[in-house]
N, C-alpha and C positions, 0 to 999 in steps of 0.2 A: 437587074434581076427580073426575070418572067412573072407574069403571074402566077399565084399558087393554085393548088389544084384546088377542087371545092368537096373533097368527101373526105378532108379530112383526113388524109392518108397521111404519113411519113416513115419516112427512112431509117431507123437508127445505123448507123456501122461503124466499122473502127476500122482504123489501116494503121501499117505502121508507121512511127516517128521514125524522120530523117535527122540529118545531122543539125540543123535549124531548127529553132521549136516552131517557128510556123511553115517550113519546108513541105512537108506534109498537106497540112492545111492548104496551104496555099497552090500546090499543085491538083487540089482536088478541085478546088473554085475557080482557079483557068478552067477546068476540062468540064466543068458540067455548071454553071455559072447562067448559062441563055435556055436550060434546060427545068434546072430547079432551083428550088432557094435555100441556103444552106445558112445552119447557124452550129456556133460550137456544142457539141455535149460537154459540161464540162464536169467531167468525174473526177473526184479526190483522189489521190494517191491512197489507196485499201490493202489492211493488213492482208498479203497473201497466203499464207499458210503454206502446207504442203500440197503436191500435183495430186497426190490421193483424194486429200479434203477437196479443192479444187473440182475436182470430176464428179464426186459425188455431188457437189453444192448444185454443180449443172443442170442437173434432174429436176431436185429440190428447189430450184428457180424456175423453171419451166410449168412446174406441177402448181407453185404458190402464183405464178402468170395469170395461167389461168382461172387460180380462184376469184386472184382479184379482179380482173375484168368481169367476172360472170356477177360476182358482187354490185359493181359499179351498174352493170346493166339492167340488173334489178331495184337499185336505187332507184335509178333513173327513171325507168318506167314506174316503179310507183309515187315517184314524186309529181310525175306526168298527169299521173289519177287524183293526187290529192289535190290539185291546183283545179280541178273538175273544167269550169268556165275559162281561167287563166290559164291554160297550159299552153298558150300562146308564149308565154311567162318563161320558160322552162329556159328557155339556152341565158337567157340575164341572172338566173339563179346558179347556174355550173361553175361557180368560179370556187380558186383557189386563193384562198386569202383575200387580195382583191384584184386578182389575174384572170382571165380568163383560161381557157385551156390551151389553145393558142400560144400565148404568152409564153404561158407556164413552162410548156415544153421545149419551147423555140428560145428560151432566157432560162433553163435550166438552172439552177443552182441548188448542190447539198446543204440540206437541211441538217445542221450539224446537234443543234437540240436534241432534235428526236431521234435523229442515228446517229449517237458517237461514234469519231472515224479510229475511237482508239479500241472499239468493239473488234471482235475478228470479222471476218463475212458471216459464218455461222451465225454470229449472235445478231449479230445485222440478220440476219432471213429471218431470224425467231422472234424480234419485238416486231418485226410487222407482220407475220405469220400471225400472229396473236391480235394486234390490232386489226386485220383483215377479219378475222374469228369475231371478235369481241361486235364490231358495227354490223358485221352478215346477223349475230344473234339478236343484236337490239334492234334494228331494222324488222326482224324476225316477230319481234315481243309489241313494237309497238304501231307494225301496223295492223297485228291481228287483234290490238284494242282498241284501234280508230277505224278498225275495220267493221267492227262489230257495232258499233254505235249508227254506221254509215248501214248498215243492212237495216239494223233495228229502223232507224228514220226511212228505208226505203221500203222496208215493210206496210209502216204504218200508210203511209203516203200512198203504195198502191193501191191499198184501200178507199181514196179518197177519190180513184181514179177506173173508169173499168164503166159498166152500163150501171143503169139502175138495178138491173138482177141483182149486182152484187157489190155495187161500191158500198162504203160507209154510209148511213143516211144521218150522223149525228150534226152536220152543216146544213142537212134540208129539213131537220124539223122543231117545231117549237113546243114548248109547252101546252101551248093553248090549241095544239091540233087533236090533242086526247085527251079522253075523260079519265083522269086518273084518280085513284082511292077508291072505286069503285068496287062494293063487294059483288056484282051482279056483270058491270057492262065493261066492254075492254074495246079499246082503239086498236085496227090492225093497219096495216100496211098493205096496199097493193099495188104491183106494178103490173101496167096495161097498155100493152101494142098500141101507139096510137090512132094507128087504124081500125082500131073498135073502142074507141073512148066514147064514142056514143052508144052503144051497144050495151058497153059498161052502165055508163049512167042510167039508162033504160031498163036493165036486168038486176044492177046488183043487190036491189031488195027481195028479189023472188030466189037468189042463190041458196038460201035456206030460210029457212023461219027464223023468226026472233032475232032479224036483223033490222036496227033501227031504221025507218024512214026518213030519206032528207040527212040521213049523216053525213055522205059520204062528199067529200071536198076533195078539189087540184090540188096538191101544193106544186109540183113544178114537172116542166116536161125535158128531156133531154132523149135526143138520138132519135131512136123511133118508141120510146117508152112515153108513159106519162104514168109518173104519181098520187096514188090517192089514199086517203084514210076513208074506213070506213068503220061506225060504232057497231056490235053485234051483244050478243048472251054470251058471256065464256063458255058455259056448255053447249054449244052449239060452232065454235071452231073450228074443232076438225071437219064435223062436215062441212062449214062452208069452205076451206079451201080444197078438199077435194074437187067440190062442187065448181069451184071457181077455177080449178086448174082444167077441165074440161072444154072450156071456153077459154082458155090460153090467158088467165088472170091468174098471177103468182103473189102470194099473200109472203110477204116476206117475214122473218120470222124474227123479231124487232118488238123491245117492250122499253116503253120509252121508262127510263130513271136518271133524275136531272146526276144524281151522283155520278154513277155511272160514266155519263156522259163528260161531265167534267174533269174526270178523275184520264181520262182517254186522254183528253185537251192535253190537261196538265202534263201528264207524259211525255208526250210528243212537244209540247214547248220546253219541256227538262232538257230530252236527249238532242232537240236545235242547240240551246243553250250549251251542254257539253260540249258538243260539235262544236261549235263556234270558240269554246275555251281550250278545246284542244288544236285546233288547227295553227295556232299563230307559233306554239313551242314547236307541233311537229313541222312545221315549215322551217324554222330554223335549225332543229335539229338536224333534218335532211342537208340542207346550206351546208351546213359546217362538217356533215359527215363528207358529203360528197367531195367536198377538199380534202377531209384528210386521208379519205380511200385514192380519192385520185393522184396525191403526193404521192404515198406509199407504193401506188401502180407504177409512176415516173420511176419512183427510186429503185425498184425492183428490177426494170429495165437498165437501168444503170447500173445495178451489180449485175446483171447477167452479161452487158458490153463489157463490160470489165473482167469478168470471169475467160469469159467466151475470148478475149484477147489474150491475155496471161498463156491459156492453152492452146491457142491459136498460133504467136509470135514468142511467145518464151518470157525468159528473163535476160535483163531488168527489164520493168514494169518502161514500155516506153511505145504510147499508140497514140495516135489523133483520134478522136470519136467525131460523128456528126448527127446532126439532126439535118436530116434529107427531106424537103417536101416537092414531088415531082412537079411541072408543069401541067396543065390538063393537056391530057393525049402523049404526054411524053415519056412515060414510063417504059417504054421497051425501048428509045432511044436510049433515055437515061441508063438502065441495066446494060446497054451496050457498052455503051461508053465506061463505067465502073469496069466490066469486063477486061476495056483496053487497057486501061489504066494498070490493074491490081492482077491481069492472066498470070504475071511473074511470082505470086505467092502462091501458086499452086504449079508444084515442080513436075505434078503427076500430068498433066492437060497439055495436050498436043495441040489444041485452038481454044478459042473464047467458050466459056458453057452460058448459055442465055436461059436455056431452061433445063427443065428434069429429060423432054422429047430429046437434048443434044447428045444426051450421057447415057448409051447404054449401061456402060459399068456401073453409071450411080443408081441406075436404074434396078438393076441385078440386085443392088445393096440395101432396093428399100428404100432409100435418098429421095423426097419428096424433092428440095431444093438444095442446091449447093452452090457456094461462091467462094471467090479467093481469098474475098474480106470477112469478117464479122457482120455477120447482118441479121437485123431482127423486123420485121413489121409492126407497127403502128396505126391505130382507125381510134380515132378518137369522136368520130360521129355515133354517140352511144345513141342519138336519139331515132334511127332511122331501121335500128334491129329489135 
């Protein structure tokens, strides 16, 4: 066997059964064998109903297809987010039970627990129609509450981050940088170009009156700012930061209270803490959704191969299904070839159809793709869309 492709692509299709139960089978793995690597699909024998039921289910398979893929795709990426650091992580976490996807699909087997085969197809589409619902809503519900704890901590946190204009300053100052209880005198805050920190120190007593001498102190510089407290009169504040915004000194608007301060702390080490206590269920959660959305995706395929054959070849129920994964670069061989093979189930074709460009007539009809077999596509590379 060649090697497989790498984007994760395959094949599903169905041909009919010959008089041999591996007849079939077997003439498919001569013909395309050096091309791609072929494993059985193997579907149960499913209540068929009637060709009316039948037709209509086609639709209603097609339609629940794509719920669930779009489902999966949004797992995915948000499980990609919540791994933040780890998302490296991400393809060891996709597994089914304890298969990979890979595996899963290429070793196929019905899940007889959760689809009774004694269900009709209808009821089969409706308990995973429902399971698809149910994980798209909780998916829905809980990451818009680990999403919200994840902004609240990125809120905070920007704050802590950004210039001295405007970051937090409750990490750059202490208690003993202001005179606090003071009915008369109040500590401000100002942030000063470093390029006139001397300027500052030189001027900031003549900024207004009744601004203490000698008060004013560094506490730290960052960027092109530098930090200082300075003591003044409370009634004389607004003039001095007017006064001080003149000469490009911004008096920030900051009253130190230790409560305050700590009650901030406190916060932000609560909602880390939440963070941290919700992460380890929602990580699991996602695991064990992501398998059971991606069963239900497999098995959905497999009642549509199944459908899609019934009305395809008829009765009795008697087809080979396969799981096709092309060779890299070999895929338009490969379609040739299925071509040679299966041209005989399509009575209406005068030569092979490779594509939609072969077929005016299918063209005319709207016909995106057509083939002689049952065929469906497969991309199981959720992580790259």
């Amino acid at each position: 066997m060649s090697s497989a492709a790498a984007s994760g692509e395959y094949w599903l299709i169905s041909v009919p059964g010959e008089k041999g139960a591996n007849d079939a089978w077997d003439k498919l793995n001569r013909s395309t064998g050096n091309i791609s690597t072929n494993s059985k699909y193997l579907i149960p024998d499913l209540k068929v109903g009637t060709l009316d039921q039948l037709v209509g289910l086609s639709d209603d398979l097609s339609k629940l297809d794509t719920s669930a893929e779009g489902v999966i795709r949004k797992l995915v990426q948000y499980f990609t987010e919540v791994l933040e650091e780890d998302k490296s992580k991400i393809a060891e976490n996709l597994v089914i039970g304890n298969k990979d996807m890979k595996t899963y699909v290429t070793k196929f087997q019905w899940e007889g627990a959760k689809y009774p085969l004694k269900q009709s197809l209808k009821v089969l589409s409706e308990i995973i129609g429902k399971q698809i619902t149910q994980i798209d809503n909780d998916l829905k519900m809980k990451s818009l509450a680990y999403n919200n704890l994840k902004n609240a901590l990125a809120s905070m946190d920007r704050k802590t981050t950004g210039s001295l204009l405007t970051k937090d300053l409750a990490d750059l100052v202490k208690a003993e940088d202001f005179v606090l209880n003071s009915e008369y005198l109040q500590t401000v805050i100002v942030v000063v170009p470093k390029i006139n920190s001397k300027e500052w120190e030189q001027k900031y007593a003549t900024l207004s009156s009744m601004v203490v001498p000698g008060s004013s102190k560094l506490l730290t510089e960052e960027g092109e700012h530098a930090l200082y407290t300075v003591t003044l009169f409370k009634k004389v504040i607004d003039e001095f930061k007017n006064t001080a915004r003149e000469s490009k000194f911004i008096v920030r608007d900051f009253v130190y209270d230790e409560e305050t301060l700590k009650a901030g702390r406190t916060e932000r080490d609560k909602l880390q803490a939440e963070k941290q206590r919700q992460y380890a269920p929602l990580i699991r959660w996602l695991k064990i959704n992501f398998g059971e959305i991606f069963s239900a995706y497999i098995h959905i395929k497999a009642l549509r191969v199944f459908v899609e054959s019934v009305l395809r070849y008829g009765l009795p129920v008697n087809f080979q299904a396969a799981v096709i994964e092309p060779a890299k670069g070999q895929q338009k061989k490969l379609r040739q070839e299925l071509n040679k093979l299966y041209i005989h189930l399509d009575g209406s074709a005068a030569g092979p159809i490779d594509t939609l460009e072969d077929s005016p007539a299918l063209m005319s009809l709207g016909v995106n793709e057509y083939y002689p077999y049952v065929f469906f596509k497969l991309n199981i590379d959720f992580m790259s869309k």
